[in-house]
C-alpha positions as CSV (number, residue, x, y, z in Angstrom):
1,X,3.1,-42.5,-29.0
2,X,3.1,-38.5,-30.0
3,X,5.5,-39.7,-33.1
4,X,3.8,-42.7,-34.4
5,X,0.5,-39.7,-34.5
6,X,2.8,-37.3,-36.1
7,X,3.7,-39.6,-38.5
8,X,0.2,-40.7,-39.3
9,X,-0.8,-37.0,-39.8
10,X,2.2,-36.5,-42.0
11,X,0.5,-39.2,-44.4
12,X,-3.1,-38.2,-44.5
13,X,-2.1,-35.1,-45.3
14,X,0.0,-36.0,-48.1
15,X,-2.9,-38.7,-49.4
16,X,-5.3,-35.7,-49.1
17,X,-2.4,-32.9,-51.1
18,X,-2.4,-35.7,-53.7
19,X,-6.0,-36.5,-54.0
20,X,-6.9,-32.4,-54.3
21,X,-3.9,-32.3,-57.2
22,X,-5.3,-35.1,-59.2
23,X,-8.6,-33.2,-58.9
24,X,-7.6,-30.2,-59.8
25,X,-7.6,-28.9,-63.5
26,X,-5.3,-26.1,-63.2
27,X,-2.0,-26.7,-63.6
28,X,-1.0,-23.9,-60.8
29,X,-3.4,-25.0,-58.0
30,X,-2.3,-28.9,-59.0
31,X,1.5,-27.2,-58.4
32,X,0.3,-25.7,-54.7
33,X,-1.1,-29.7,-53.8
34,X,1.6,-31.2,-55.5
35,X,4.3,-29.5,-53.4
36,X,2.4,-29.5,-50.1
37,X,2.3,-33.6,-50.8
38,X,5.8,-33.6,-51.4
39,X,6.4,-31.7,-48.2
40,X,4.4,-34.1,-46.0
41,X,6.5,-37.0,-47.6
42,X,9.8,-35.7,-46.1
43,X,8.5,-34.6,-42.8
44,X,6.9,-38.0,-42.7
45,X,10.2,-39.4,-43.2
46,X,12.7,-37.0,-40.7
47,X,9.8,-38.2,-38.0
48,X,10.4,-41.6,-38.8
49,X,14.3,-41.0,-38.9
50,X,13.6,-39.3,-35.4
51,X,11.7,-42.1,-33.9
52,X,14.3,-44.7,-35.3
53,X,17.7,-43.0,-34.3
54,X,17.0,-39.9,-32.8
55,X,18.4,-38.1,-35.4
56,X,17.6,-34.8,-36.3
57,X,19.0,-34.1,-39.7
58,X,16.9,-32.6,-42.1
59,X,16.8,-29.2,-44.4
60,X,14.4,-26.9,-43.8
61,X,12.5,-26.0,-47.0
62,X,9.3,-23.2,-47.1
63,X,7.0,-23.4,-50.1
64,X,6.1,-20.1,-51.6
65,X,3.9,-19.2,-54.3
66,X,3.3,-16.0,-55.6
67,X,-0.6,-16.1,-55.2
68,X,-1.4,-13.6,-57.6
69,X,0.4,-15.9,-60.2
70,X,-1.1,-18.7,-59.5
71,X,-4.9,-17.0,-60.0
72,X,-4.5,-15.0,-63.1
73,X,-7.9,-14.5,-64.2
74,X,-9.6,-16.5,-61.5
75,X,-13.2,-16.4,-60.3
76,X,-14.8,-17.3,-57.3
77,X,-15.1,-21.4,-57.0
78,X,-17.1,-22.9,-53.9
79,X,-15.5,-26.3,-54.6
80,X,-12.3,-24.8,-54.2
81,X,-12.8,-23.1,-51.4
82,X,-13.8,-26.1,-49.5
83,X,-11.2,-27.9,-50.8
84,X,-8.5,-24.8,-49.0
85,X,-10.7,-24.4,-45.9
86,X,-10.1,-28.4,-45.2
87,X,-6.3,-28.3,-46.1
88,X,-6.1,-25.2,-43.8
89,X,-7.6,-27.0,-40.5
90,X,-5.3,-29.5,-41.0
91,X,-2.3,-27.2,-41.5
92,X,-3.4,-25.6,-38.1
93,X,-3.9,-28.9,-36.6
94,X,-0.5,-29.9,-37.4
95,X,0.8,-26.9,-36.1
96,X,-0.7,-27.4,-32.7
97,X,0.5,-31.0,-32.5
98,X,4.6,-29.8,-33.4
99,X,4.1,-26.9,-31.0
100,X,3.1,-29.6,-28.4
101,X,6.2,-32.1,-29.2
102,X,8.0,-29.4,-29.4
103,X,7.2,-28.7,-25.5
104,X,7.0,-31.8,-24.5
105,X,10.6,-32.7,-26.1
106,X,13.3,-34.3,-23.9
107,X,16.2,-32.8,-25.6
108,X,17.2,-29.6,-27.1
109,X,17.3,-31.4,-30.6
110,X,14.7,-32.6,-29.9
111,X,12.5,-29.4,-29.2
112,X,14.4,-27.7,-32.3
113,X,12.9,-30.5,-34.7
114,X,9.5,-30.0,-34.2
115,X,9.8,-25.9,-33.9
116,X,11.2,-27.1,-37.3
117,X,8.1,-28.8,-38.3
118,X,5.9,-26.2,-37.1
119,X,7.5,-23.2,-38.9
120,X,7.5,-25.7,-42.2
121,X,3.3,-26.3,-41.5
122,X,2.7,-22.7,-40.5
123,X,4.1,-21.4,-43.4
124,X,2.0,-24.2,-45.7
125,X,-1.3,-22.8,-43.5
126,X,-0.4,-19.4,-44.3
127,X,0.0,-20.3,-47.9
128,X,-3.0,-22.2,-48.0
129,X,-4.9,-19.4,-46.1
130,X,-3.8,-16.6,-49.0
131,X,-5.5,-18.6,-51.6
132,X,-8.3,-18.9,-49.7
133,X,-8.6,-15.6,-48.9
134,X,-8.0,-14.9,-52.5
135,X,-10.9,-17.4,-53.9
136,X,-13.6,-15.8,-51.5
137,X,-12.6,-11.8,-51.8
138,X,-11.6,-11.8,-55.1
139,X,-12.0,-8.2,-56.0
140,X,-9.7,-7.3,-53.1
141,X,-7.2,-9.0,-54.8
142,X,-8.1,-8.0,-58.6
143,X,-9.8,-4.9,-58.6
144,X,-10.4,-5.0,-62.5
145,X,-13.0,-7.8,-61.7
């Protein structure tokens, strides 16, 4: 069943947000998995609430980070940028699997949900993506490097 999948995403991605944060010895980039973990928990649970009483209540809630904040005087780390290549393919899978509820819903709430989910996981990817992009160019992002 598509939900019972979504659900199981929802959870391996929040064991893999809180295995990179326990990992990770800055405080900013243990913040970043921290929040995506804690994001994954609740869209865990509005799919379970979906697949229990079809109902769609739930807040919608984007993580931002100002990514220059979070790197300060950051240098290039390879085990990093593994680390935020990985959580990005997920992100993107996720995406693709709400975009394909969302067309296969049966109901307008339905549909609205997982459009929902997907601008939630798209704006996680695009999050993710920044820091990545800022861990392997570096100097475009601090020129004083």
């Amino acid at each position: 069943m598509p939900l019972d999948y979504a659900m199981q995403i929802e959870l391996q991605g929040k064991k893999y947000y809180l295995e990179q944060a326990a990992l990770m010895e800055d405080s900013s980039f243990r913040e970043i998995f921290q929040s995506l973990a804690a994001d994954e928990e609740r869209h865990y649970q509005f799919i379970k609430q979906i697949k229990e009483s079809g109902l769609y209540e739930y807040q919608e809630r984007i993580i931002e980070h100002d990514v220059a904040e979070v790197f300060g005087d950051a240098v290039e780390n390879p085990n990093y940028v593994k680390i935020y290549q990985k959580a990005v393919e997920f992100e993107d899978r996720a995406v693709e699997l709400y975009n394909k509820l969302a067309q296969d819903a049966r109901s307008e709430g339905e549909q609205a949900a997982f459009m929902m989910l997907v601008r939630e996981e798209e704006a996680h990817r695009d999050l993710l993506q920044k820091v990545l992009d800022t861990l392997q160019r570096p100097e475009e992002y601090y020129r004083n490097l």
